[in-house]
N, C-alpha and C positions, 0 to 999 in steps of 0.2 A: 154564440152563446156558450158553447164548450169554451172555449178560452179564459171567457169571462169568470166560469166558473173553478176555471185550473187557480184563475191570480187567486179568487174569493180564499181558494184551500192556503194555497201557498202564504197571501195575510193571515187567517187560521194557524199556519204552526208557527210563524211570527209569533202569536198571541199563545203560544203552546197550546191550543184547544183543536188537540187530535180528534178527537169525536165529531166536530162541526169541519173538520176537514178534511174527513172521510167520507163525510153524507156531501161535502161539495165537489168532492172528486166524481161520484157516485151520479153526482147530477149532469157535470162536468162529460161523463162515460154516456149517460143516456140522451147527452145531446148528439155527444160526435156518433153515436150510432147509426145516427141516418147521413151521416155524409163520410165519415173517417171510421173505420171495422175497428184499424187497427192502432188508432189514440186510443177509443173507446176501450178495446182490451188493456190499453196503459193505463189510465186511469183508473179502473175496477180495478187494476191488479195493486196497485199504489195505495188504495184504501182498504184492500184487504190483508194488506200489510197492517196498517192502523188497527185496525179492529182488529186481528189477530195479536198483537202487541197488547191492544190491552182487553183481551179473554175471551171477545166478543166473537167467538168460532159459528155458534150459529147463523147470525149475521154474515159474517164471512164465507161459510159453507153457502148460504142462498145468493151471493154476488158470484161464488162459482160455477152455479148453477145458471146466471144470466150470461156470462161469458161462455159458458159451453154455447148457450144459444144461439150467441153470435158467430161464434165458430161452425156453428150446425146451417147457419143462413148462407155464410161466405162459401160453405162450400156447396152447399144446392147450389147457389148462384154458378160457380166453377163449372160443376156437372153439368149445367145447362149450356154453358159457352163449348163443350168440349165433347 
């Protein structure tokens, strides 16, 4: 489904329509969450490119906030193994 969701964006800026390809990265990021940490961080990081391009820093500050997250999971998980 994350895949699916990268081409959705990639047709998006085809169509110049940054906005609808930033919420499909976004979706894109919340899928590979549960199977890929580290697409998921590409993708959230790619759309907050977007949004921060065009002004939408709120937005973008709260997607940083989901990527700390993920970064806070991977590494329990680590401490666990270690």
């Amino acid at each position: 489904a994350g895949s699916a969701f990268s081409e959705a964006a990639n047709l998006r800026l085809k169509m110049d329509n940054r906005h609808d390809a930033a919420a499909c990265l976004i979706d894109a990021g919340n899928c590979y969450k549960k199977s890929d940490a580290h697409e998921a961080i590409k993708c959230i990081i790619k759309a907050i490119e977007y949004y921060t391009d065009m002004g939408r820093f709120t937005v973008a500050a709260k997607h940083h906030m989901t990527i700390a997250e993920i970064y806070e999971t991977e590494l329990a998980d680590v401490e666990k193994v270690s």
